[in-house]
ZADO-1210 file (C-alpha; in nm, 4 decimals, padded with zeros to 6 digits):
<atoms>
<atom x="-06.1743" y="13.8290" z="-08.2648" code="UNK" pos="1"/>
<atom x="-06.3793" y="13.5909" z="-08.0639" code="UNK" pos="2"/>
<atom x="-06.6527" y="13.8979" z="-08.0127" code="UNK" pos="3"/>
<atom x="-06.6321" y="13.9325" z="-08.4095" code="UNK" pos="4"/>
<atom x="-06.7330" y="13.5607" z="-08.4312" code="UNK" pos="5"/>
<atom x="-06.9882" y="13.6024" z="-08.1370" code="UNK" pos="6"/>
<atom x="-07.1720" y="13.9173" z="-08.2999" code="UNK" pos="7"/>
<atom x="-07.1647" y="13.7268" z="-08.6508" code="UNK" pos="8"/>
<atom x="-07.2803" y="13.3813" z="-08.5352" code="UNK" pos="9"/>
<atom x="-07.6013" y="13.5346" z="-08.3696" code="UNK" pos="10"/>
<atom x="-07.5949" y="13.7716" z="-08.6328" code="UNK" pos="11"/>
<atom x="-07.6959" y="14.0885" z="-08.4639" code="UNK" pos="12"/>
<atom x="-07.5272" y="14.3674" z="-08.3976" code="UNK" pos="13"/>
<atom x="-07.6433" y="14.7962" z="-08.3186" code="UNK" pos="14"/>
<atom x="-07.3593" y="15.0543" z="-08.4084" code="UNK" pos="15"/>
<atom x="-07.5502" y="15.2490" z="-08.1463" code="UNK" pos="16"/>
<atom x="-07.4088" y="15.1091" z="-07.8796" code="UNK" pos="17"/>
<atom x="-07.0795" y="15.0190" z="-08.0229" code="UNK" pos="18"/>
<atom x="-06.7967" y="15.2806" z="-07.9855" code="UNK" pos="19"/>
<atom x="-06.7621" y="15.5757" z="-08.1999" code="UNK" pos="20"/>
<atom x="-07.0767" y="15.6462" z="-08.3948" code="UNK" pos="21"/>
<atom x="-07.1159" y="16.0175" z="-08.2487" code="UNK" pos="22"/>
<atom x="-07.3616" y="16.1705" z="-08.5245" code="UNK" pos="23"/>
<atom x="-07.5434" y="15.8310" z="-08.5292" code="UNK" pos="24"/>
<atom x="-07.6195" y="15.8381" z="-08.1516" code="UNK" pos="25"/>
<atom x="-07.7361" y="16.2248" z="-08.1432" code="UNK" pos="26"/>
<atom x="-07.9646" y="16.1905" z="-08.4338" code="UNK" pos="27"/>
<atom x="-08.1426" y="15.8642" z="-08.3092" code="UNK" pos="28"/>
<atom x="-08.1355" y="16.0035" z="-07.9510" code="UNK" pos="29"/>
<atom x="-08.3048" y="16.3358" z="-08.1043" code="UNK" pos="30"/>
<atom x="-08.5508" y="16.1639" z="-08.2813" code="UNK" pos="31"/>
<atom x="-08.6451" y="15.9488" z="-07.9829" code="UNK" pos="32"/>
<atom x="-08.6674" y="16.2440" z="-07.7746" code="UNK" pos="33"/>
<atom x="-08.8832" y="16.4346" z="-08.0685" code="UNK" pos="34"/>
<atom x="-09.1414" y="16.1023" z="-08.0684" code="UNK" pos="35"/>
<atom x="-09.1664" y="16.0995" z="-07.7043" code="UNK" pos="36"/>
<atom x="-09.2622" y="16.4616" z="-07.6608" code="UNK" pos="37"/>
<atom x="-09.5097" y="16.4081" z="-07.9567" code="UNK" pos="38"/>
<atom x="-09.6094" y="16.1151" z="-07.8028" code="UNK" pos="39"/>
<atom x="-09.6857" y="16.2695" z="-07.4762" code="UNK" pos="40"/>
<atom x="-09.8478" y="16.6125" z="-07.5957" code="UNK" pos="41"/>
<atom x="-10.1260" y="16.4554" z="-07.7582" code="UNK" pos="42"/>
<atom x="-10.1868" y="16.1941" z="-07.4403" code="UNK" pos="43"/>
<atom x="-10.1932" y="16.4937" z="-07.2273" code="UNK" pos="44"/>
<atom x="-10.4121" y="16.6712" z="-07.4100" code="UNK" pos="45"/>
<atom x="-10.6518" y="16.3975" z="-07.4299" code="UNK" pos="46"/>
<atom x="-10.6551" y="16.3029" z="-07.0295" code="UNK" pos="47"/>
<atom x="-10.6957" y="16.7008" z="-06.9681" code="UNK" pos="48"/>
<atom x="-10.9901" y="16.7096" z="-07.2111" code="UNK" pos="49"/>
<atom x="-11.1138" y="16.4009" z="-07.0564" code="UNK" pos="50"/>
<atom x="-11.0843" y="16.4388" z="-06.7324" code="UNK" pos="51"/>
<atom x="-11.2464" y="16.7979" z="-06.7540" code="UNK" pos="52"/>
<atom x="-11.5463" y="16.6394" z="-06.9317" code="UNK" pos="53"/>
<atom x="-11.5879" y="16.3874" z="-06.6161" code="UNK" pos="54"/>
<atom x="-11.5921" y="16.6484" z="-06.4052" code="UNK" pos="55"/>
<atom x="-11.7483" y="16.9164" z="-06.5350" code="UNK" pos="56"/>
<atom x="-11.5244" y="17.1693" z="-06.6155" code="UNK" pos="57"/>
<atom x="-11.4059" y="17.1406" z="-06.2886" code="UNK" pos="58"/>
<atom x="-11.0753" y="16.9833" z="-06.3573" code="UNK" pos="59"/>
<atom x="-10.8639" y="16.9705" z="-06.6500" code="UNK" pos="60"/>
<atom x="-10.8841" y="17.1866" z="-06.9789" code="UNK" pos="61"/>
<atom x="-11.1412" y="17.1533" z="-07.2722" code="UNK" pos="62"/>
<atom x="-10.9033" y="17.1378" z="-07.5498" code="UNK" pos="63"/>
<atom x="-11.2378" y="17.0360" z="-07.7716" code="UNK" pos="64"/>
<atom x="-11.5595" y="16.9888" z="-07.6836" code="UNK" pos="65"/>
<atom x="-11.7453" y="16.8028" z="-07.9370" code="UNK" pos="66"/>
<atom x="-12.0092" y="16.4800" z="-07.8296" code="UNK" pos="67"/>
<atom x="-11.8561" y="16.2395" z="-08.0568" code="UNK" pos="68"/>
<atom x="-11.5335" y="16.2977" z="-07.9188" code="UNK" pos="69"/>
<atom x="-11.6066" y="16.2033" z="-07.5583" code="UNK" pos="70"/>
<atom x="-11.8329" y="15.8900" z="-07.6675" code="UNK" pos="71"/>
<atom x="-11.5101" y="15.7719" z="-07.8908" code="UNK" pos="72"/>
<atom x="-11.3141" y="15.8454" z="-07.5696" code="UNK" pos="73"/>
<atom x="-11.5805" y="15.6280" z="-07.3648" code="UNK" pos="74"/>
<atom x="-11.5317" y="15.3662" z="-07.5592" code="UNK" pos="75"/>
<atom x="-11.1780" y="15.3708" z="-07.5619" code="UNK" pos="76"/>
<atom x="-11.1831" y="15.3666" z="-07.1807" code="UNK" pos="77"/>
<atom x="-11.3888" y="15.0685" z="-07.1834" code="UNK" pos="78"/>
<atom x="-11.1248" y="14.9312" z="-07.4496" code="UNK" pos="79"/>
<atom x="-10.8435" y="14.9716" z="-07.2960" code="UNK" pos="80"/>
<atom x="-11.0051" y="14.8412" z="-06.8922" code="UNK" pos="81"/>
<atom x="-11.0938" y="14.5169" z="-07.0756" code="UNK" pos="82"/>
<atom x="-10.7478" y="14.4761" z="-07.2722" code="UNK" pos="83"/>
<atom x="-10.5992" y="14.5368" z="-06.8986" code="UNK" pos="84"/>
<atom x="-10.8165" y="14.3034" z="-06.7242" code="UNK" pos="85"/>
<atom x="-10.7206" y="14.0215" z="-07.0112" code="UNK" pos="86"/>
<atom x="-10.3589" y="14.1071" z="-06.9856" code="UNK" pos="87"/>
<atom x="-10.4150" y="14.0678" z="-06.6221" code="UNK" pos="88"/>
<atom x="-10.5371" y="13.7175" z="-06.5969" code="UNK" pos="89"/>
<atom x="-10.3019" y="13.6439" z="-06.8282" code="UNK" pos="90"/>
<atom x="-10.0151" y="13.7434" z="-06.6281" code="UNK" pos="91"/>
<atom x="-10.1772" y="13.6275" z="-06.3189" code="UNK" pos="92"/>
<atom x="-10.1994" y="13.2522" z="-06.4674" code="UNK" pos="93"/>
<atom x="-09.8999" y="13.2793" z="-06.5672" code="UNK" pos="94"/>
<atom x="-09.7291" y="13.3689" z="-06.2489" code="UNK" pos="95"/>
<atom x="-09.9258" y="13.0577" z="-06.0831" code="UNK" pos="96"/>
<atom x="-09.7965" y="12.8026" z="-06.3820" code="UNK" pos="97"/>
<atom x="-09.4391" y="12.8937" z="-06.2675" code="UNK" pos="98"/>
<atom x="-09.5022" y="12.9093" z="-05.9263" code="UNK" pos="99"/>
<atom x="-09.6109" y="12.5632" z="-05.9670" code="UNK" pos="100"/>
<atom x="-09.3357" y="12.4365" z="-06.1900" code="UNK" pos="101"/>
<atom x="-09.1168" y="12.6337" z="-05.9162" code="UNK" pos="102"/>
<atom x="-09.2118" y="12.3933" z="-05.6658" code="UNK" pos="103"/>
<atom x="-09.2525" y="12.0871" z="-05.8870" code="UNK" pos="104"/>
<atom x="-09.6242" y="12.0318" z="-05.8078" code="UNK" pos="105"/>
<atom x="-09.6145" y="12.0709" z="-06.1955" code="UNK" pos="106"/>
<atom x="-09.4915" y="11.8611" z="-06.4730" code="UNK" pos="107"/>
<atom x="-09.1613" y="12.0471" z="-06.6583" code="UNK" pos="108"/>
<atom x="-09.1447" y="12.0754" z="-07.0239" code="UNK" pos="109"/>
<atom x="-08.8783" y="12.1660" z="-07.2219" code="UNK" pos="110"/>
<atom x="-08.9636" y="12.4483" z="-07.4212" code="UNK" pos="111"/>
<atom x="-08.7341" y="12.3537" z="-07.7466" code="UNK" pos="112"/>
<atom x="-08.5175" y="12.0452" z="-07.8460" code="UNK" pos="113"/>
<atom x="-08.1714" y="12.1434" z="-07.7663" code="UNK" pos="114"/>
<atom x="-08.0546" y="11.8433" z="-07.9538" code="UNK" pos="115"/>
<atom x="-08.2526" y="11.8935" z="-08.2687" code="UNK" pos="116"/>
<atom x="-08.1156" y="12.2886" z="-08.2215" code="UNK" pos="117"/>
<atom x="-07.7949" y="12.1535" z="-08.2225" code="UNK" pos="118"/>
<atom x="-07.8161" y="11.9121" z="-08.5087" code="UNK" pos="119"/>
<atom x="-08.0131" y="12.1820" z="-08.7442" code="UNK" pos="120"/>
<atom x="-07.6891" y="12.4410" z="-08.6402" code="UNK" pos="121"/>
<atom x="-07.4388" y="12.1601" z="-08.7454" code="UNK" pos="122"/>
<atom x="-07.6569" y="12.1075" z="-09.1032" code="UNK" pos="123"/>
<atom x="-07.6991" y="12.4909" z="-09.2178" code="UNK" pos="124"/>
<atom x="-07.2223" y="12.4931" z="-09.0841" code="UNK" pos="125"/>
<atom x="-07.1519" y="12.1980" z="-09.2521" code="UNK" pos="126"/>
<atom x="-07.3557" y="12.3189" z="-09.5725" code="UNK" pos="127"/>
<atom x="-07.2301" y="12.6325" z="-09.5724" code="UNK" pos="128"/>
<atom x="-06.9044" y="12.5281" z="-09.5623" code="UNK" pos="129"/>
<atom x="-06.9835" y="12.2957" z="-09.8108" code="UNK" pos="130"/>
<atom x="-07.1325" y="12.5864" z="-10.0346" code="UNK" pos="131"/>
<atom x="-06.9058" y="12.8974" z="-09.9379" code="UNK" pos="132"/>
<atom x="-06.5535" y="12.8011" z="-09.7816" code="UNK" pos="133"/>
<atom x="-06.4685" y="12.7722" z="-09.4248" code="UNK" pos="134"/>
<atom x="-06.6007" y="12.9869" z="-09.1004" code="UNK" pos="135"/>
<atom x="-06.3204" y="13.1562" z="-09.0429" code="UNK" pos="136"/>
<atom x="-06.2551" y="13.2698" z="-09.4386" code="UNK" pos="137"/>
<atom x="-06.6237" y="13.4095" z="-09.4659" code="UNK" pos="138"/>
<atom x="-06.5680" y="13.5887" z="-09.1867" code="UNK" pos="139"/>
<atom x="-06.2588" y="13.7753" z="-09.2312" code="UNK" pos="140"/>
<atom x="-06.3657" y="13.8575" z="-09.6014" code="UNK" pos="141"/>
<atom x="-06.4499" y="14.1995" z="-09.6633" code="UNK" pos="142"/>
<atom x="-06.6423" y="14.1306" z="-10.0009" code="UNK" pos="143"/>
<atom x="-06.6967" y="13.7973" z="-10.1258" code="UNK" pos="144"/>
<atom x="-06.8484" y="13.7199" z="-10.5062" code="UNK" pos="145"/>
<atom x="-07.0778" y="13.4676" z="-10.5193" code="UNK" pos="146"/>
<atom x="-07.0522" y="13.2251" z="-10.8377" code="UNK" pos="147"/>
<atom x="-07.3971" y="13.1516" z="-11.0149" code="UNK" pos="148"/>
<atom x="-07.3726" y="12.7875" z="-10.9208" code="UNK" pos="149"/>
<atom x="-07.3278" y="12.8909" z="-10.5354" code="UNK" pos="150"/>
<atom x="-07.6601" y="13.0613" z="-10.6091" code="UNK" pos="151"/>
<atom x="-07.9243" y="12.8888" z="-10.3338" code="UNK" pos="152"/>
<atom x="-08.2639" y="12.7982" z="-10.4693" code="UNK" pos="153"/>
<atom x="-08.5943" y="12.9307" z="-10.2654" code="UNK" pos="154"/>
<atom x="-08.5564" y="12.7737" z="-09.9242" code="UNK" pos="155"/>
<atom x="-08.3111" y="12.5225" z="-09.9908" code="UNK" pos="156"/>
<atom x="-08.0992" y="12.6058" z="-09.6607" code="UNK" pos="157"/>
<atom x="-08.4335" y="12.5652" z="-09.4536" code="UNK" pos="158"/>
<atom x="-08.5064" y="12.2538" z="-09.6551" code="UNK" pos="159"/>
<atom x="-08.1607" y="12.1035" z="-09.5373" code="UNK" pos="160"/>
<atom x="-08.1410" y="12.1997" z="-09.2133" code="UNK" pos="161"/>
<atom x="-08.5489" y="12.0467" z="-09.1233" code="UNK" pos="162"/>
<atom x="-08.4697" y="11.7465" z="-09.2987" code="UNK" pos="163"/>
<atom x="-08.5285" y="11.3943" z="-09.1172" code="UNK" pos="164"/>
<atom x="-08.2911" y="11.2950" z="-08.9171" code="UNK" pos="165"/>
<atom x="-08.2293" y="10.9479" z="-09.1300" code="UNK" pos="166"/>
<atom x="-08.2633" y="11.1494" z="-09.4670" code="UNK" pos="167"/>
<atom x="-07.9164" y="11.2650" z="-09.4635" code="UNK" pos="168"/>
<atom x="-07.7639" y="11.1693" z="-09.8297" code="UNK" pos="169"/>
<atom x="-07.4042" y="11.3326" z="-09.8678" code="UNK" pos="170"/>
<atom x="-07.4329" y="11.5208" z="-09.5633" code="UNK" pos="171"/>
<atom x="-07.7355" y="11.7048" z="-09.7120" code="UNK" pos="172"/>
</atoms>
């Protein structure tokens, strides 16, 4: 029970890993295997073609050998070294901002308000209990019918839960 409330408070959950589910996990493990192999056929048919154009025939395979081709495959090179080198210095300065913070030569700031987090949680519980019935009877109800006045207007749940803190009327 308390992994049924678990799963549906963070509201995620993958029957592919749960227990059971045998045609589910053999077609999406099929079709993973199918995208990877397509995946990797045309990648290795574009290094081979590439790397025989760098070298002259010497290497590799010409699966085509049309100019346009290797200049769009130039550029991509060039493309993908500078995305690299970016991605580098970003993970580089990254790795010295936590070494820093690591050894407290820099200043620690909290990423989110765990108290606002907490308050906005207690809001959207409170409402919905408000609007729908109690945690535990939404839960355990296999099909619940919604009246038209429990109807929610266009963001109303998001307006309640980022209201002010001093702008509570009746809870809401």
């Amino acid at each position: 029970m308390t992994d049924l409330i678990f799963i549906m408070k963070n509201n995620y959950h993958d029957m592919y890993f749960e227990h059971h589910h045998w045609l589910l996990k053999i077609r999406q493990t099929l079709i993973m295997f199918l995208s990877w192999c397509i995946l990797l056929i045309h990648i290795i048919i574009t290094t081979s073609t590439y790397v025989a154009y760098r070298t002259n025939g010497h290497c590799g395979h010409f699966f085509w050998d049309y100019a346009q081709g290797f200049r769009e495959l130039n550029f991509l090179v060039i493309i993908l070294l500078f995305a690299l080198g970016m991605i580098g210095v970003f993970c580089i300065t990254m790795g010295y901002i936590q070494a820093q913070r690591t050894r407290g030569l820099t200043t620690k700031w909290p990423m989110f308000d765990i108290n606002k987090s907490h308050l906005q949680r207690q809001r959207a519980e409170s409402f919905m209990t408000k609007q729908f019935g109690d945690f535990e009877m939404r839960i355990n109800t296999r099909n619940f019918a919604v009246k038209p006045e429990q109807n929610l207007a266009k963001n109303k749940l998001r307006d309640i839960i980022n209201k002010p803190i001093g702008d509570d009327k009746d809870g809401f």
